[in-house]
C-alpha positions as CSV (number, residue, x, y, z in Angstrom):
1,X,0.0,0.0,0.0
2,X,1.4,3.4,-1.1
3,X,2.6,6.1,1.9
4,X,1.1,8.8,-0.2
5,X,-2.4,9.0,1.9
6,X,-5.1,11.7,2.2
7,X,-4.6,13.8,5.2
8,X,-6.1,16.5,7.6
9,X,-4.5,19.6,6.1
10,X,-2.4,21.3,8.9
11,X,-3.2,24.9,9.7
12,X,-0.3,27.3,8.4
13,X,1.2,28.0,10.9
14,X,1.8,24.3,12.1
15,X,3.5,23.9,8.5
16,X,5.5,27.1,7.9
17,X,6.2,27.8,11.7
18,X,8.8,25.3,12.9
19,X,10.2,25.1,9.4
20,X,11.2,28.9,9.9
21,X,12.4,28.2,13.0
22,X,15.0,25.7,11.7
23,X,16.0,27.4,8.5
24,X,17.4,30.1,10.9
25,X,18.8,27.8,12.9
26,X,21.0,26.4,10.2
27,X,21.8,29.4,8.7
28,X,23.5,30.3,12.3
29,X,24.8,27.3,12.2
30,X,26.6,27.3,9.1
31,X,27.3,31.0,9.4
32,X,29.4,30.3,12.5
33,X,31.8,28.2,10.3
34,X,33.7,30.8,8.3
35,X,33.9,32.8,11.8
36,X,35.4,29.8,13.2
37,X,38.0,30.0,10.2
38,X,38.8,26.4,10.9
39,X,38.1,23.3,8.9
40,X,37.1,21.7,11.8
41,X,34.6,24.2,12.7
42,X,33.2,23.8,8.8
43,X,32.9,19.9,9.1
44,X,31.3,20.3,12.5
45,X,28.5,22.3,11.1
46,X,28.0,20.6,7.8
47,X,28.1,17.4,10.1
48,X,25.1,18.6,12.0
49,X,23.2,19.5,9.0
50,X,23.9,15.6,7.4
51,X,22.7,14.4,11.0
52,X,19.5,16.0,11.4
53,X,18.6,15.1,7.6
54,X,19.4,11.5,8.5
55,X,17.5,11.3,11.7
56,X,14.3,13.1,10.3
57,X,14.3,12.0,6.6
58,X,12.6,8.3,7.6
59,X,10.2,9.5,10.2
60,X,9.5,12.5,8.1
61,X,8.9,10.7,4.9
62,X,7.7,7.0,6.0
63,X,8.8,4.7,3.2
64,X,9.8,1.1,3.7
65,X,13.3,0.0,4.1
66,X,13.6,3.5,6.0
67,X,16.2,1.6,8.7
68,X,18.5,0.8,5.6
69,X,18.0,4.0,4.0
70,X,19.2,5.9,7.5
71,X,22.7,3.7,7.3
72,X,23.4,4.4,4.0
73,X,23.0,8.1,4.3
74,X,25.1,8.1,7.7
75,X,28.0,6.1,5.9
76,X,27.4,8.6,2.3
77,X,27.7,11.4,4.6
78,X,30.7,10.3,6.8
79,X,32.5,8.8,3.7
80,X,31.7,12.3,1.9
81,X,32.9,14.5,4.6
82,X,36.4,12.2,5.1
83,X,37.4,12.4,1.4
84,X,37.3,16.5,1.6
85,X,38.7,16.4,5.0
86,X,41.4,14.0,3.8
87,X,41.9,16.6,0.6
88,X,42.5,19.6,2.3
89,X,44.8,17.5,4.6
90,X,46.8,16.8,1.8
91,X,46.9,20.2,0.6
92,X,48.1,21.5,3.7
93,X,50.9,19.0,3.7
94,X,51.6,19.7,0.5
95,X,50.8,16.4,-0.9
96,X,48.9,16.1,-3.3
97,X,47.6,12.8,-4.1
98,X,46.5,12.5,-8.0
99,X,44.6,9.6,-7.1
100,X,40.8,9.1,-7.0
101,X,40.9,11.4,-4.0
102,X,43.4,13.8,-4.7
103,X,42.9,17.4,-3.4
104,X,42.8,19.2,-6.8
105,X,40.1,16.9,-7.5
106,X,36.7,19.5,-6.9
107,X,33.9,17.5,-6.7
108,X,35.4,14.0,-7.7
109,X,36.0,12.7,-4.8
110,X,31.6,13.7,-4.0
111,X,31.4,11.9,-7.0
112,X,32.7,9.0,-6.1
113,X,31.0,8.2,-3.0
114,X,27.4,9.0,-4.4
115,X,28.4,6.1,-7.3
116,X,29.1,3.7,-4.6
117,X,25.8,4.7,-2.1
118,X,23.4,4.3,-5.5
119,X,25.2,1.2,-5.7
120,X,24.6,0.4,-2.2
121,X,21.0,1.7,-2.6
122,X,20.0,-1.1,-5.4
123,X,22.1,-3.8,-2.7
124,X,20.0,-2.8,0.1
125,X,16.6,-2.8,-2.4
126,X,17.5,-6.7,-3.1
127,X,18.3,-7.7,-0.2
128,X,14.9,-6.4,1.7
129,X,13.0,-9.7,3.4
130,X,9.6,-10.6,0.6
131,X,7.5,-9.1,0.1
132,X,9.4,-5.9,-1.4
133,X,6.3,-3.5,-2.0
134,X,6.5,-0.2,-2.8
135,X,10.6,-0.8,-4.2
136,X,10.4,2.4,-6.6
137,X,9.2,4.4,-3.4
138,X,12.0,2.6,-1.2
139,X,14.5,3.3,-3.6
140,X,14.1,7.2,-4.1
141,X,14.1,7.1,-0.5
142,X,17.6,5.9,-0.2
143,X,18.8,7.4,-3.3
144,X,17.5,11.4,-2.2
145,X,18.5,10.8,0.9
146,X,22.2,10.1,-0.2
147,X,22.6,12.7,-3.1
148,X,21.3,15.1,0.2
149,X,23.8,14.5,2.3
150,X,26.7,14.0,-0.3
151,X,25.8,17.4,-1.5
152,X,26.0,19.3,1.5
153,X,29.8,18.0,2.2
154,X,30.1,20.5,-0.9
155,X,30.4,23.1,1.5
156,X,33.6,22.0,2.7
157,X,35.2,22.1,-0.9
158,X,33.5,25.5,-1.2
159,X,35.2,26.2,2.0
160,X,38.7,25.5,1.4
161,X,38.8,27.7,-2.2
162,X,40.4,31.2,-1.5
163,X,38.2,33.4,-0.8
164,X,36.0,30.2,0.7
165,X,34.8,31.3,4.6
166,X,33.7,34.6,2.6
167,X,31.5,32.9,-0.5
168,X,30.4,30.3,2.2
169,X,28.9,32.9,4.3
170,X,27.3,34.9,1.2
171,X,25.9,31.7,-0.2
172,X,24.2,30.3,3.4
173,X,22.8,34.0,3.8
174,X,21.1,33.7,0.2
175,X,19.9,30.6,1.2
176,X,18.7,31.4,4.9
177,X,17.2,34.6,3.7
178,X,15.5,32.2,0.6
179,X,14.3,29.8,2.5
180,X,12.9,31.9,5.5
181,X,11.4,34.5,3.3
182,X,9.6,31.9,1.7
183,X,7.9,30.4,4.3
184,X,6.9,33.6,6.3
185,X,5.6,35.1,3.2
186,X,3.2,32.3,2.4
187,X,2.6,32.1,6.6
188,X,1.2,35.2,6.1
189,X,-0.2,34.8,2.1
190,X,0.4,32.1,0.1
191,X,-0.7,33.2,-2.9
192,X,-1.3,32.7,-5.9
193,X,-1.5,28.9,-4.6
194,X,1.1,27.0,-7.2
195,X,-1.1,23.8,-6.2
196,X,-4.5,23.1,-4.5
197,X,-3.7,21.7,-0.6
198,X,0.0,23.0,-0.5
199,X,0.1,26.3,1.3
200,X,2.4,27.7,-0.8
201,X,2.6,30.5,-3.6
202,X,4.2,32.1,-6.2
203,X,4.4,35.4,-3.8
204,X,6.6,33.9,-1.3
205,X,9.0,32.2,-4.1
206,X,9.5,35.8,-5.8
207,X,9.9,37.6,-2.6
208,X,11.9,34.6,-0.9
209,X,14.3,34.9,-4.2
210,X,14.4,39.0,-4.0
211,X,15.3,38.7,-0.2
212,X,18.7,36.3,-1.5
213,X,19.9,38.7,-3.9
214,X,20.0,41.2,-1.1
215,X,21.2,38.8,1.4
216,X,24.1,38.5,-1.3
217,X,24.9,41.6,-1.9
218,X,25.1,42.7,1.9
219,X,27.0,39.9,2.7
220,X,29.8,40.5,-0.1
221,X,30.1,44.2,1.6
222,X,32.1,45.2,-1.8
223,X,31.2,48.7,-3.1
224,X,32.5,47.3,-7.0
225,X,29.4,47.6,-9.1
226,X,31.1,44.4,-11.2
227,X,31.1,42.8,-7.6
228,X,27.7,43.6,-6.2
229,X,26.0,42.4,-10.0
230,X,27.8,39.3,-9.7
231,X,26.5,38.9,-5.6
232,X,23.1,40.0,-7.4
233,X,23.8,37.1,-9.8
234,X,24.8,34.4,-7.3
235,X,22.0,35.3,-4.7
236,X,19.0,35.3,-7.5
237,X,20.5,32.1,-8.4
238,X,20.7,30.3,-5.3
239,X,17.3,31.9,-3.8
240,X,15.4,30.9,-6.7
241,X,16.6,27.3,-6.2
242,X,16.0,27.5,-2.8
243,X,12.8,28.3,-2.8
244,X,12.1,25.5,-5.6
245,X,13.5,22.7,-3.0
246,X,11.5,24.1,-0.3
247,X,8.4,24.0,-1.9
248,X,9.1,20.5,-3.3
249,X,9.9,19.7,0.4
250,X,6.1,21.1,1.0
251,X,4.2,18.7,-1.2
252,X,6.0,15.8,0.6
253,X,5.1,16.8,4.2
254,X,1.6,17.2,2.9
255,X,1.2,14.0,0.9
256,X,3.3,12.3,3.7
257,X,1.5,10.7,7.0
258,X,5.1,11.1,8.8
259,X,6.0,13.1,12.5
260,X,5.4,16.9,11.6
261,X,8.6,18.0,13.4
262,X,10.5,15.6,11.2
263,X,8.5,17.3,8.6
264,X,9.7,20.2,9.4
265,X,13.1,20.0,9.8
266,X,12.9,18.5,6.3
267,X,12.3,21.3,4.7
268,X,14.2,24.0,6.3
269,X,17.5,21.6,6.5
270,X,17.0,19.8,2.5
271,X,17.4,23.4,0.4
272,X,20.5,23.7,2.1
273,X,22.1,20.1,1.5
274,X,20.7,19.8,-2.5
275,X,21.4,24.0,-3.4
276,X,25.5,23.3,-2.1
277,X,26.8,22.3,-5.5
278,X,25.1,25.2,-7.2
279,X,26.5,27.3,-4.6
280,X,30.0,25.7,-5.6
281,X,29.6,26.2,-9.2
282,X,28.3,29.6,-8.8
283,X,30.9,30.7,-6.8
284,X,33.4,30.1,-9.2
285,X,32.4,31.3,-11.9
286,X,31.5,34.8,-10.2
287,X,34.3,35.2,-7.2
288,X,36.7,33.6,-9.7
């Protein structure tokens, strides 16, 4: 029987609320990494962000072979976050390794471990006791779940570029400010409704976006007009993709029967984890 079920919609507040709550909470969190200006202090926070999608993502979704799923994204997220941390080591030593996990290696190394949890994904699908229902649901359980938490370890490559603790912090505050915006907006007016039984609208994903691009811009504190279009750039960018991932994250907690704090932590933690690559990307091509 399929875990997408009719259910009592929640009142607005009970959805956006605690989802607010959290976004902020992250975007402290991974705003206190570049102050640390240690990589410990960066793996730390990106750690806690992987943890709390690993321990809410079963209850908050409900999808069979959740137990397995859990393991595979605690192993995809330790593996992920030891490959950087073992990169920048290297660089730091100067040794550079030209292997599969070499340090000038970007995102190859991220690579990598999401090819072996997908493969580990399709291990843990065949080896489920019979009956296997719902497989396809199972499976894109284990599978999102892993892509999450391997992207999020992006931070730490984003972290070690240059200029990283700064385009870290400007890319969390487009986020944060995405993400937040987003969900107060359509606490207070969501609409025009994108779907029937979602409370979300198109108001809160155009303001959520407008309130990155500011975000950016403060938080690059450069009085360059070159510089401040290209913060423009990065923070429309990353704030419209934001919002896209929370909403996404909304239609789940509606369809889904799971715990509503689980829920909720879903979607203010899951825009971070999936927008990290872009933020990667995005940041090299405008900070250079």
């Amino acid at each position: 029987m399929s875990h997408l079920v009719a259910r009592p919609p929640q009142s607005r507040l009970w959805h956006h609320g605690p989802a607010v709550l959290a976004a902020a909470a992250v975007t402290v969190l991974l705003l206190s990494a570049p102050e640390a200006g240690s990589t410990t202090g960066a793996v730390l926070a990106v750690g806690a962000l992987q943890l709390v999608l690993v321990l809410s993502w079963p209850i908050a979704l409900v999808f069979r072979g959740y137990v397995g799923a859990a393991l595979i994204g605690a192993g995809a997220a330790a593996a992920a976050d030891v490959v950087i941390v073992r990169g920048t080591d290297d660089r730091a030593s100067g040794t550079v390794d030209s292997g599969l996990f070499g340090s000038d290696d970007g995102l190859g190394p991220l690579a990598a471990v999401l090819a072996l949890a997908l493969v580990l994904a399709f291990v843990h699908q065949l080896t489920r006791r019979p009956p296997r229902r719902d497989v396809t649901d199972s499976l894109a359980g284990d599978v999102l779940l892993a892509l999450a938490v391997v992207a999020a370890s992006t931070y730490l490559v984003l972290f070690r570029l240059t200029d990283g603790p700064v385009l870290l912090e400007t890319c969390v505050a487009a986020i944060g400010a995405a993400v937040v915006t987003g969900h107060l907006v359509d606490l207070v007016l969501p609409y025009p409704r994108i779907v029937d039984g979602v409370p979300r609208g198109l108001l809160g994903f155009v303001l959520g976006t407008a309130a990155a691009m500011l975000a950016a811009m403060y938080r690059g504190e450069t009085d360059r007009l070159v510089e401040q279009l290209g913060a423009v750039i990065l923070g429309g960018v990353l704030g419209g993709l934001a919002c896209l991932i929370a909403i996404g994250a909304s239609y789940a907690a509606t369809e889904r029967r799971g715990v509503v704090v689980a829920q909720s932590a879903v979607q203010a933690v899951l825009p971070f984890a999936l927008a990290a690559p872009v933020a990667y990307l995005m940041s090299i091509l405008v900070g250079g």
